[in-house]
N, C-alpha and C positions, 0 to 999 in steps of 0.2 A: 425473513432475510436478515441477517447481520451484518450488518458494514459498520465497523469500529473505527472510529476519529480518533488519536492521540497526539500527544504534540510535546515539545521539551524534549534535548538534545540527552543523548546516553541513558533513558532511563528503564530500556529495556524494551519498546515499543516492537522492535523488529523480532527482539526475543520471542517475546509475545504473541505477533502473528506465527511465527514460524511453530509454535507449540501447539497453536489452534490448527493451525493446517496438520499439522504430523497426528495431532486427534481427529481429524477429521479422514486422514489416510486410513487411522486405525479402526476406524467405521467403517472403511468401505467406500469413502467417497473420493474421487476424485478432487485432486488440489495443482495449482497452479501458483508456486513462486514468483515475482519479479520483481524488478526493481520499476519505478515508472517510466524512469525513463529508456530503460531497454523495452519495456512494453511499447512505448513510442517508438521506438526504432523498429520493433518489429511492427505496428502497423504499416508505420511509412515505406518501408520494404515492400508491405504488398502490394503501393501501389505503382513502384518501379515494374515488378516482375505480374504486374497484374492478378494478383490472386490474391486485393483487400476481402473481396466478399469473402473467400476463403479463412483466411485468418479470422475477420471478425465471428464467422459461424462457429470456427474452432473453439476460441475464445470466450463464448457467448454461455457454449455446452460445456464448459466446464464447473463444476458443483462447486469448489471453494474458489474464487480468483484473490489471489495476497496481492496487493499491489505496493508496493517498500515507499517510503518516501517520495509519500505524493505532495505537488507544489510546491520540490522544492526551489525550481525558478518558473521564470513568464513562461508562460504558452505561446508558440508558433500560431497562428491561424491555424494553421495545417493539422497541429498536433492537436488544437481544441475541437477539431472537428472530429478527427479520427477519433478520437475519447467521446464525443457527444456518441457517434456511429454506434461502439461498444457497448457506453451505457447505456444507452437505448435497446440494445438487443439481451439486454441482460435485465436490467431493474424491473421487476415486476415478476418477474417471470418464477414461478411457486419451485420450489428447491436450487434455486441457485442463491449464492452469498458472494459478498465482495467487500475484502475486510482492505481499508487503506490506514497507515500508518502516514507519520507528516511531520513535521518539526513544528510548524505554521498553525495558529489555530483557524478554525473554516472563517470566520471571519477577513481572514487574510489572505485567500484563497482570490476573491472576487476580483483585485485589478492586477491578478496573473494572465487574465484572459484577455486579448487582443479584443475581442468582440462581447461585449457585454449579453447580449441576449445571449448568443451559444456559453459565456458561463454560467449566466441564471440561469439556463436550461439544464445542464447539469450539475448545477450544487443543489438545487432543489429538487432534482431526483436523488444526489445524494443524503444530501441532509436532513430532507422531510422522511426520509425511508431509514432512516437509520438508529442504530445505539452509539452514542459518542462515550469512548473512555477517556478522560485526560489524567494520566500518568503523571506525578508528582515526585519530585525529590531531586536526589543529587546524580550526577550524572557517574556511572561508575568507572566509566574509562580514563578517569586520572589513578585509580588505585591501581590501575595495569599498565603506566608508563613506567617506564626503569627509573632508579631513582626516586621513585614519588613516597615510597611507604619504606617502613624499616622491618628486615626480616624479623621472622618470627622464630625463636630460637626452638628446635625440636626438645619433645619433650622428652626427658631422662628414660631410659628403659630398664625393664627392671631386671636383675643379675641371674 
C-alpha cells in the first residue's frame, strides 16, 4: 500500500498525486481524485440521504484513492468519524492505496481532531502504513502571477 505524506505550499504535491493516479489509470487501475474536503461532503451526504454504508463501500473498492489537501483545517466530530469509517474499510486491505497530500506536516495533524482517540486511531493507520514524501523548495505559483517575472524575449529566427 502507498499512502504519500507531503507538506509545504506550491511545491508540486498535488501535481504529484495527480501523475501517480493518471499512472496508475494507465495500468489499468482504477483511481479516485478529491479534494478532502469534498471527500467530506460527500460522506456527510450519505448520511442525509442514507446511503453512508453505500458511499463508504464505493469508496473503500476503489484501487488508488487521491485525497488533495488533507488537514487543512479542524475536523467536525462528525467528519473524524466518517474518515475513521473509510479508513478502516480500506487500510489493510491487499491492492488498495491511499495517497494524501497536506500542507501540515503529520505531526500537526493530531489537535485537528475533536477526539483524540478517533485521531490516534487514524494517524496510526495512516502513518504506521505508510511512505512519507516531504517535497522541498520554493513554491512555484509566484513565477505565474502577472507581473511577478520579466518576459523572455523570443529568440531571433533564422532568414
Amino acid at each position: 500500500m502507498l499512502q504519500s505524506v507531503a507538506y509545504l505550499v506550491g511545491v508540486g504535491k498535488s501535481h504529484l498525486a495527480a501523475a501517480l493516479g493518471h499512472r496508475a489509470c494507465r495500468r489499468g487501475y482504477d483511481v479516485a481524485f478529491t479534494t478532502c474536503s469534498r471527500l467530506l461532503a460527500r460522506l456527510a451526504g450519505g448520511h442525509a440521504d442514507r446511503s453512508f454504508e453505500a458511499r463508504v463501500r464505493k469508496l473503500a473498492k476503489v484501487t488508488v484513492l487521491i485525497c488533495d489537501d488533507f488537514a487543512m483545517r479542524e475536523f467536525t466530530a462528525g467528519q473524524a468519524d466518517d474518515l475513521y469509517e473509510l479508513l478502516t474499510e480500506r487500510i489493510g486491505r491487499p491492492g488498495r492505496s491511499l495517497i494524501l497530500t497536506s500542507n501540515r506536516s503529520p505531526a500537526d495533524w493530531y489537535p485537528l481532531f475533536p477526539n483524540a482517540v478517533v485521531g490516534e486511531s487514524i494517524l496510526d493507520r495512516v502513518l504506521n502504513t505508510s511512505h512519507q514524501l516531504l517535497l522541498d523548495g520554493k513554491s512555484y505559483r509566484p513565477r505565474r502571477r502577472p507581473g511577478q517575472h520579466k518576459p523572455v524575449p523570443a529568440a531571433p529566427r533564422a532568414p
